[in-house]
N, C-alpha and C positions, 0 to 999 in steps of 0.2 A: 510328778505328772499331773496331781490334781491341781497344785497352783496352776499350772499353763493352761490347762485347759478349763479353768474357772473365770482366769483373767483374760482369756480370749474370747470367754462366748459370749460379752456385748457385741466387739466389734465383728466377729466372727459371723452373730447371729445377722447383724445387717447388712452383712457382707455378702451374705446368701441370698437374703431376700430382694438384693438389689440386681444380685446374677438372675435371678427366676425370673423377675420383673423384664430384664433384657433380653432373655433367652422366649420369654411369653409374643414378647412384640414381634420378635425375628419369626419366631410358628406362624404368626397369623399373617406378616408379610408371605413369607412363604407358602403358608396356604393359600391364601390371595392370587400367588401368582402360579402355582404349578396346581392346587388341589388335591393334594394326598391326603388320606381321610388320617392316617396313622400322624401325620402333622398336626392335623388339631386335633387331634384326641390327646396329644403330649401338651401342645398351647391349654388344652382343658385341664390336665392335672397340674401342668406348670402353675396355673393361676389360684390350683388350692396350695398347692403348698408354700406360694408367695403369701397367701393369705396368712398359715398355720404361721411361717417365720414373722410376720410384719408385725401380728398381734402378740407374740413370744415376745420378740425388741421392744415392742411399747409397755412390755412388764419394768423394762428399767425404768419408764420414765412416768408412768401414768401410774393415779390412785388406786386403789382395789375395789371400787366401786365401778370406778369407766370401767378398768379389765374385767371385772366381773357382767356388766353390758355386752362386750364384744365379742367373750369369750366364747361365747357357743358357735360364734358364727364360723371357728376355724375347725368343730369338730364337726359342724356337718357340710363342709368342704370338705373335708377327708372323707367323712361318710359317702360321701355320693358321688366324689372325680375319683377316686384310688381304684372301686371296681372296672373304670376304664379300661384297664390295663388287659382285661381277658379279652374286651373287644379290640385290641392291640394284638394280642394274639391270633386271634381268629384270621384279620388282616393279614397278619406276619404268615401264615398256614397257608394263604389261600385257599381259606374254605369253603365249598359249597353247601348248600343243601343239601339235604337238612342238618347236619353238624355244625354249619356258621350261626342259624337260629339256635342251636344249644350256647354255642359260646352268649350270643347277645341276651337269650332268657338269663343266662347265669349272671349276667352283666348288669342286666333289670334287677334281678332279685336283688340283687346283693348292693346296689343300688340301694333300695327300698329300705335293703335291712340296717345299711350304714345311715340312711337317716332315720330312722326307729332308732337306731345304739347313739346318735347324737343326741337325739331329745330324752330321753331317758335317762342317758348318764349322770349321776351326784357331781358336779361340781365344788373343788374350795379351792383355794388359794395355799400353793405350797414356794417357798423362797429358796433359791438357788445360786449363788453366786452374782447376787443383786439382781436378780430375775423374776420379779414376780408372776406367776402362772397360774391358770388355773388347768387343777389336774382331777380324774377322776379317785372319786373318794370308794377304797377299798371296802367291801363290807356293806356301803348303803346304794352303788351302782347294780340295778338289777346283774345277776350270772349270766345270764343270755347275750347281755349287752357289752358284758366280758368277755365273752365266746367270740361275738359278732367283732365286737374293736381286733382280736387277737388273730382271726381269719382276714380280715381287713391288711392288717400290719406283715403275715408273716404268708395267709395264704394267696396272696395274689400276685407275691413274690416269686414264689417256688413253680407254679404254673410258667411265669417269663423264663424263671432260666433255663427249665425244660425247652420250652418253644425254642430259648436262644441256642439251646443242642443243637436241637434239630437245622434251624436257618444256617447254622454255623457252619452246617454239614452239607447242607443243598445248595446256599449261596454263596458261602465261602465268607461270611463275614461276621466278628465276632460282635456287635453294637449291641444286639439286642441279649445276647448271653451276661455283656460287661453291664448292661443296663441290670438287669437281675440280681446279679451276684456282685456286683460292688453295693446295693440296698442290702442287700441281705448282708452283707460283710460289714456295713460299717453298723449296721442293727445289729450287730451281734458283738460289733467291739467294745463296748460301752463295759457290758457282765464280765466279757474273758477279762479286762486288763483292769476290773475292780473299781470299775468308775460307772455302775450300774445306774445312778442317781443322775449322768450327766448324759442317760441315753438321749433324752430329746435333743439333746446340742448336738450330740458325734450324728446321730441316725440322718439330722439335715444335709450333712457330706456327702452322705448316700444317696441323697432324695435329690439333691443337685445332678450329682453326675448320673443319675439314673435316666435323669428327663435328658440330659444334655445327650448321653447314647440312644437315647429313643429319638431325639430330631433326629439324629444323624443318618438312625438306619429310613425313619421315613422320607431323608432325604432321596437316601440310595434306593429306595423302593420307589419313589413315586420320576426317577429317571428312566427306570425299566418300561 
């Protein structure tokens, strides 16, 4: 299993970032023409995680000096589009006052915090299956920013699939559940099946089809 998925994650990896890039332009046409705020809040995180995959693929081809230049730019895109996802929720609730202002301060903060854990993070160069990357350095990346990366990664997950219970249950439709729990499912395939070093590769499967149910449901939300 690790051959194949060693030998798949060049073309794999731009295979993804080509779908983000396509599925990016479709949000903003879409916004454009109906305005559903849940639409571009997915076009905003579509476009970090186009980012995070675009500059992974240019580890096959570029020196360690460019990567090491561009590198940072895709952890403070994570940093600052992924807390979206609570103002995603809030939407998805239809919240009022004052509890829609709790989701967005939470949205700010954690905002703020994931670019503080971008600039902060130790940066080096780790090689992958002809990948080169740069990844946080264990031991010399402040603990906080370890904290902050790992609530980033796993807590803004767990909040969606909740939300997706619920919409699941009042609207009758599972998009925003499937968005949730298929990130969290392929973030978690990577350790169970022993190919814990090939998270960043499997976890992008998730991160595609997550934004690709988040258009879908703010499709079906912004016809209501």
């Amino acid at each position: 299993m690790k051959e194949i998925i060693a030998s798949s994650a060049i073309p794999g990896i731009w295979t993804i970032a080509v779908l983000e890039m396509v599925l990016f332009v479709i949000a903003i046409r879409s916004y454009k023409n109906k305005g559903s705020k849940i639409v571009l809040l997915t076009a905003c995180i579509t476009i970090g995680l186009f980012l995070d995959a675009f500059i992974i693929g240019l580890g096959a081809f570029v020196n360690i000096e460019a990567l090491r230049a561009i590198s940072r730019i895709r952890f403070i895109s994570h940093g600052v589009l992924i807390p979206l996802l609570f103002a995603i929720c809030s939407l998805a609730l239809d919240l009022k006052k004052p509890f829609s202002t709790i989701f967005y301060a939470i949205t700010g903060i954690l905002m703020v915090a994931g670019l503080a854990e971008a600039l902060a993070t130790v940066l080096d160069v780790t090689t992958i299956a002809g990948i080169s990357r740069m990844a946080s350095v264990k031991g010399q990346t402040p603990a906080w920013a370890e904290g902050i990366s790992s609530i980033l990664s796993f807590g803004a997950v767990i909040p969606l699939i909740i939300v997706g219970v619920i919409v699941w249950i009042r609207e009758k439709t599972p998009y925003l559940f499937l968005a949730g729990f298929l990130m969290f499912a392929f973030s978690a395939l990577g350790p169970a099946t022993g190919n814990a070093k090939f998270i960043f590769y499997i976890s992008m499967y998730g991160e595609i089809l997550m934004v690709f149910f988040l258009y879908l449901y703010g499709l079906r939300k912004q016809k209501k």
